[in-house]
C-alpha positions, 0 to 999 in steps of 0.5 A: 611364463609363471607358470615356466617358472613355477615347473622349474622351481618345483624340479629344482626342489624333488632334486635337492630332496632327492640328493639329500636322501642319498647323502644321508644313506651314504653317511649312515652307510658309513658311520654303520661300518665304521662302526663295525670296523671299530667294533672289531679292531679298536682297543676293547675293554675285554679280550678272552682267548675263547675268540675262535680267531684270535691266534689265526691269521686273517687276510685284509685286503684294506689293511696297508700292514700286517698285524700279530698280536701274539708277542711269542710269533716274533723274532728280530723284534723292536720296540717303536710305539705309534698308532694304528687307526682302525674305523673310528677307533685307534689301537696302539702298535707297541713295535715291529718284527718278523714273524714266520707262518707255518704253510705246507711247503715250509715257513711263510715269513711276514716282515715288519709286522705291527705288534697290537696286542689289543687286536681280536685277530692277526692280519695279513695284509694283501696290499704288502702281499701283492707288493713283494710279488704274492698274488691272489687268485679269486677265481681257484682260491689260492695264492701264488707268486711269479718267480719268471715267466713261466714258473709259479709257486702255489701256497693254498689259502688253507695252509696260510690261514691256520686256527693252530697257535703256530708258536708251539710248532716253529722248528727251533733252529740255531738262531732261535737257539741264539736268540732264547738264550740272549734272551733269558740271560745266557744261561746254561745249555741244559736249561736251554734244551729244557725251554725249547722242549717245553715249546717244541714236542717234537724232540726231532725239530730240536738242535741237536747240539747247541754251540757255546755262546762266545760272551758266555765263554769270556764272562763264565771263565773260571780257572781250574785248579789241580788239587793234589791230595797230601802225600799222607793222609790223618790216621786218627783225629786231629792229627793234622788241621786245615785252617783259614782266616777270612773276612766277615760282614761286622757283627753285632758284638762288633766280630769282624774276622773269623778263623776256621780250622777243619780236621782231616779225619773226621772233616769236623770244624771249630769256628772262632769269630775274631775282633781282628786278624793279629797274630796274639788273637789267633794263637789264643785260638790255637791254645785254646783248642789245644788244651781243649783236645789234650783236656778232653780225649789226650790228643794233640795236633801234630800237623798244621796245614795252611796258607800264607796269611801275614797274620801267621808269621813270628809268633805263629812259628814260635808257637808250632816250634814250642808244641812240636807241630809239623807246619804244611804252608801252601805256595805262595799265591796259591790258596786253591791247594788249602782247599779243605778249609777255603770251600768250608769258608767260602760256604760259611761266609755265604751264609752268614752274608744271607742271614 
């Protein structure tokens, strides 16, 4: 009986023994591959483009989503930060998109696709694959979907899993359009067609004409203005003068209004920086031109071409009534037609404004 005893506590022992070992291959089995698997997918300190993958797309049969980490593949994109574990390891998922591959029968369309930009390499998930239908062939190499009973559409595995940055070849389509210039800020047509030409070199992909965008129509409004030319133009100089008054940005010696007056003939212009817009400090500017023309090359004005701005009223008139000048004033509300002189201070009052 010893002896029975003896024999059963030994086979007890060689089958702890034995159960031990195996358990402690399987942990350094597992702990070998979740090594690998981290060393792959987790976050790394470094990532250069010379990886030969790195803008392809591999299927992953133990992935439960698809993975791009090429931003500029993504359309309907939005943000949604969450962690993705890979081995040990985890990565941050910074939002979720659509993204198109280009196969030999047309664009393949992957969807709520994880954006991982720390990932070496983009994945195609074959568990979402087989879910929306989309099968593997492990015998022939080639995937397949059933569209009934007895047709089946082919896509070869070459075509999928491309080395080629896919971004640069997408056909650029009017939603596309829609979408790059939503994104850069709405702007103009030519600036469009130069953005996708930069991304398509193949001019025959592009739209050939590119609607207006609705909110760009509402907010880019201007209004169009007929500008009627005077019945008679200046024959000699100073013969008729444009003059505008407008504000200015209060300057170091305490200027605040500034009167411009442009001359027909020679478009040359006198500037004359004002403490304030009064009637008095505008005449003194008239006559201070005036005799400086009489003075100087024995012209005088004959034509005062402007617009109805309250300062020139009373003593305006009893000014252009004692020197014989012919008044011009524009229509009411209409400051378009003393043009001359309101696009010379519109560029001045810029000016000014950036100095």
């Amino acid at each position: 009986e010893d002896a029975l005893k003896k024999a059963e506590k030994f086979k007890l022992k060689q089958a702890s023994k034995s159960l031990n070992r195996n358990s402690s291959l399987e942990s350094e089995t597992v702990q070998a591959s979740a090594a690998v698997t981290t060393a792959l997918f987790s976050k790394p300190q470094k990532i250069t483009s010379e990886y030969p993958l790195r803008v392809s797309f591999i299927l992953d049969s133990g992935s439960d989503g698809h993975i791009c980490n090429d931003f500029s593949r993504f359309s309907n994109y939005y943000s949604k930060k969450s962690t993705a574990v890979a081995g040990s390891g985890n990565s941050e998922i910074l939002g979720y998109g659509t993204v198109f591959m280009r196969i030999s029968t047309g664009l393949f369309q992957l969807n709520e696709v994880a954006y991982i930009p720390s990932f070496y390499t983009s994945l195609a998930s074959l568990i979402r694959l087989q879910a929306a239908g989309i099968s593997l062939n492990t015998d022939r190499l080639y995937f397949y979907c059933r569209e009934n009973e007895y047709n089946e559409l082919k896509l070869s595995s070459t075509s999928i899993f491309s080395a080629k940055n896919l971004s640069l070849e997408k056909t650029s389509t009017l939603s596309d359009t829609k979408k790059w210039h939503e994104r850069l800020g709405h702007p103009s047509n030519k600036v469009l067609q130069k953005v996708l030409s930069n991304q398509n070199k193949n001019p025959r992909l592009l739209p050939k004409e590119i609607p207006e965008c609705e909110s760009c129509k509402l907010a880019k409004a201007t209004r169009i203005v007929k500008r009627k030319q005077p019945t008679s133009r200046a024959t000699r100089l100073f013969y008729r003068i444009f003059v505008d008054l407008f504000s200015l940005p209060v300057s170091y010696n305490n200027k605040k209004v500034a009167l411009l007056i442009k001359d027909d003939f020679t478009k040359i212009i006198f500037f004359y920086p004002l403490p304030n817009s009064t009637s008095s400090e505008i005449i003194r500017c008239f006559d201070s031109l005036q005799n400086y023309l009489k003075c100087q090359f024995s012209l005088e004005i004959c034509v005062i071409h402007r617009d109805n701005d309250v300062a020139l009223q009373k003593e305006y008139q009893n000014f252009i009534t004692k020197h014989g000048i012919e008044d011009e004033p524009t229509a009411p509300y209409t400051p378009a037609q003393n043009g001359s002189a309101e696009r010379s201070g519109g560029v001045i009052s810029t000016k000014a404004r950036t100095m």
